[in-house]
C-alpha positions as CSV (number, residue, x, y, z in Angstrom):
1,X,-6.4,9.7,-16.1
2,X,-8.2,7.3,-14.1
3,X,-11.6,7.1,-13.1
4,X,-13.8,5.3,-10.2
5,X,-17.1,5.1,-9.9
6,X,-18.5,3.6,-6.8
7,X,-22.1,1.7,-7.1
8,X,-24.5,3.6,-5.0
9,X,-28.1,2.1,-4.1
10,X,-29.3,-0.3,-7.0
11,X,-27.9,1.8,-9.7
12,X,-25.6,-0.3,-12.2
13,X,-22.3,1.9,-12.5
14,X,-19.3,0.8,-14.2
15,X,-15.6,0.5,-13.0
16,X,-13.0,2.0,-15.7
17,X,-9.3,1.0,-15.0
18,X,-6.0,0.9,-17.2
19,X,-5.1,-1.7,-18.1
20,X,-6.0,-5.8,-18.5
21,X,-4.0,-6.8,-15.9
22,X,-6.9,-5.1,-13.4
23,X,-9.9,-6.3,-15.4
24,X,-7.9,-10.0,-15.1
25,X,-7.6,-9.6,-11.3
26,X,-11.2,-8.1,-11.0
27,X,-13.5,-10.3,-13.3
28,X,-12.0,-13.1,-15.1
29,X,-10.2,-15.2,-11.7
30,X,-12.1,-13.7,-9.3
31,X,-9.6,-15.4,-6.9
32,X,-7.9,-12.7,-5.6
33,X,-4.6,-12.3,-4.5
34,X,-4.7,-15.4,-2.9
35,X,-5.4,-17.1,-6.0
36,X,-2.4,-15.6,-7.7
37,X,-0.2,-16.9,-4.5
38,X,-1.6,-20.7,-5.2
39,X,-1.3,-20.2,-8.9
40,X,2.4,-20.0,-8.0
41,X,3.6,-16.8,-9.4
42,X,7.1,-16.1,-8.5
43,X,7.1,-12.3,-8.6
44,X,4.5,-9.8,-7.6
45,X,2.5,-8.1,-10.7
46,X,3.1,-4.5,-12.0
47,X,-0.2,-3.2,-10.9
48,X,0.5,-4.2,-7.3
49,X,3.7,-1.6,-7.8
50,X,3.3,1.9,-6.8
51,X,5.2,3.7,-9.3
52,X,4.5,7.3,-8.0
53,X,7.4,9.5,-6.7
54,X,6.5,10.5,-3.1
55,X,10.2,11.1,-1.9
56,X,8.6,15.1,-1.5
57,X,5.8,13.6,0.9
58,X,7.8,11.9,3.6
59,X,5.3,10.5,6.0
60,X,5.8,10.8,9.6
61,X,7.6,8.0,11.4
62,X,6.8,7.3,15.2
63,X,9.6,7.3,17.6
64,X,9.9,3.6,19.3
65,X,7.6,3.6,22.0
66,X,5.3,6.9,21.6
67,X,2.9,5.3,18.9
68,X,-0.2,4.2,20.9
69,X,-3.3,2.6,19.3
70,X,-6.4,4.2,20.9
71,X,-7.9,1.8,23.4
72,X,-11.8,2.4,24.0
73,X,-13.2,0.5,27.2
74,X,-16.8,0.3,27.0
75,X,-17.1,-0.9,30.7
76,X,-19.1,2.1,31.6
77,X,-21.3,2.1,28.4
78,X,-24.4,1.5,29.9
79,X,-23.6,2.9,33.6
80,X,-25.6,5.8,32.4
81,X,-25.7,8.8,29.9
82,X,-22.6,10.6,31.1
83,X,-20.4,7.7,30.5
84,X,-21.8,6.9,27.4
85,X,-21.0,10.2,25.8
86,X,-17.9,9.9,26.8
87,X,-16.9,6.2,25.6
88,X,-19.2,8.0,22.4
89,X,-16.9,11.2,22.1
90,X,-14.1,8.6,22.4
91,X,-14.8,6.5,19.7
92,X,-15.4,9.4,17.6
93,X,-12.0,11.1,18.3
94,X,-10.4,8.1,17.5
95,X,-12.3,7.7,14.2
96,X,-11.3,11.0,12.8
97,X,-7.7,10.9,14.4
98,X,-6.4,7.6,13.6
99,X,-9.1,6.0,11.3
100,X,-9.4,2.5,13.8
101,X,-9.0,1.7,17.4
102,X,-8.8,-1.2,20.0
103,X,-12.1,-2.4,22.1
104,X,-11.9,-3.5,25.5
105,X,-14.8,-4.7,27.9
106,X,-16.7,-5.6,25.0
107,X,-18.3,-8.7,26.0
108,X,-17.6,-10.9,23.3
109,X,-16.5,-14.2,24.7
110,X,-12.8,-15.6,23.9
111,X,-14.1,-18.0,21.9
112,X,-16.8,-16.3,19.9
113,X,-13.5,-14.1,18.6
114,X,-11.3,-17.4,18.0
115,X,-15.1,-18.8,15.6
116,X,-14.5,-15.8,14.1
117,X,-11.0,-15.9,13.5
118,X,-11.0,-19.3,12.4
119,X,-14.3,-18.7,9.8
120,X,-12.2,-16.0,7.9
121,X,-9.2,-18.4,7.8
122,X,-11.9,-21.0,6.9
123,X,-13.1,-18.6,4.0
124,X,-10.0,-17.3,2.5
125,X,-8.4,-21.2,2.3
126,X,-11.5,-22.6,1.1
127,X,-11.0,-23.5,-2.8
128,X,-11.2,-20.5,-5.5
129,X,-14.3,-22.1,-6.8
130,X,-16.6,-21.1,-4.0
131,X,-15.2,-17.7,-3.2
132,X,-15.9,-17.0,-6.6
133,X,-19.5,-17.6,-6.0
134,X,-19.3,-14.7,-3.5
135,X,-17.3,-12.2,-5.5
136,X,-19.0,-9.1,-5.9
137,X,-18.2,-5.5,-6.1
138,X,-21.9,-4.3,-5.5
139,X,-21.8,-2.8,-2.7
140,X,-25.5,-3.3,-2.1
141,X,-25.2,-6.9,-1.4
142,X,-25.1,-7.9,2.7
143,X,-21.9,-10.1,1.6
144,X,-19.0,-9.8,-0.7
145,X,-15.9,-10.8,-1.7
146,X,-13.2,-9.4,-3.6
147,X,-9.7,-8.6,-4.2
148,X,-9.4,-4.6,-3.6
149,X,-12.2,-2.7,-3.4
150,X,-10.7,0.1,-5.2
151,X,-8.8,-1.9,-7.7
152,X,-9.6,1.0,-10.3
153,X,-9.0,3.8,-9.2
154,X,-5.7,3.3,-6.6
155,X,-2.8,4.3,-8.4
156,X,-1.7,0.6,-7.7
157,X,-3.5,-2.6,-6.6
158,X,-2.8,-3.2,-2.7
159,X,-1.9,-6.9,-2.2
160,X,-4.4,-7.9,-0.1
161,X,-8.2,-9.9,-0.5
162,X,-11.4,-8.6,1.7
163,X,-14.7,-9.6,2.1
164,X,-17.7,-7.2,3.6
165,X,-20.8,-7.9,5.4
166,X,-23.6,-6.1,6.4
167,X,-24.9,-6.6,10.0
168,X,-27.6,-3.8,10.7
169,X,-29.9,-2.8,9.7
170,X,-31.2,-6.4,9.0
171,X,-28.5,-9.3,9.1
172,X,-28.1,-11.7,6.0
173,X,-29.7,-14.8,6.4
174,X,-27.7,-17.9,6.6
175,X,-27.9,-18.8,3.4
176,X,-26.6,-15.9,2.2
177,X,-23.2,-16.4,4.2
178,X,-20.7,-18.7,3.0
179,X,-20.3,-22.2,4.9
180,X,-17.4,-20.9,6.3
181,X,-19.4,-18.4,8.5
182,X,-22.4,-20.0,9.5
């Protein structure tokens, strides 16, 4: 049986997994997926497998065509209080339906999303030795990076590295970004 335990507030709680080849991925390289890829491995590790039999839990599959991403316009946000319950209600529907959605009429400048873009490119090519200085499961922390945030207890390690950062309340200061996103 596995177990997860998620650090909440500035409690020390420890993750238990099964097996090394977590533990390896989690606190020894701290380099992530990524860091296996430039390490050159030629086939992808056991724990990224899923091994479970799910052929009795067919998911659904979306006809081509009818799958639509929800689109929320905030346009109207601040027309008045009307609107904004609605773009509200809409956000909220989304959340609980689909989990994610698309933002339109935001306001955020082409070019401010390509920085953006380009400083998480910039972060995850940057050599091994300074994302390690960021990697972190505590969740308290207003940055951090690591390589599956629920490495111990997924049935099976997704193949994929993240970072997190806190915005409100009260953004990091600079020097507690990496380079990459100041």
């Amino acid at each position: 049986m596995m177990t997860c335990t998620i650090q909440i507030a500035s409690r020390a709680v420890l993750f238990y997994g099964p097996g090394w080849q977590r533990q390896e991925l989690s606190t020894t390289r701290k380099a992530g997926v990524k860091g296996l890829v430039d390490a050159g491995i030629t086939r992808v590790p056991r724990i990224f497998h899923d091994l479970r039999d799910d052929s009795d839990n067919t998911l659904p599959v979306a006809d081509a065509g009818k799958f639509r991403i929800p689109v929320i316009d905030l346009e109207d946000v601040h027309k008045g209080p009307p609107e904004r319950k609605e773009i509200v209600d809409r956000v909220r529907n989304a959340s609980e339906t689909w989990g994610f959605f698309a933002v339109v009429n935001h306001g955020i400048p082409a070019d401010v999303l390509g920085e953006m873009k380009d400083g998480v490119r910039g972060f995850f090519e940057q050599d091994a030795e300074l994302k390690k200085q960021h990697f972190s499961r505590d969740y308290t922390r207003k940055f951090g990076y690591n390589s599956n945030f629920d490495l111990f207890c997924a049935p099976s390690a997704n193949w994929r590295d993240t970072f997190s950062c806190v915005m409100a309340p009260g953004s990091p200061r600079p020097e507690e970004l990496p380079a990459a996103f100041r």
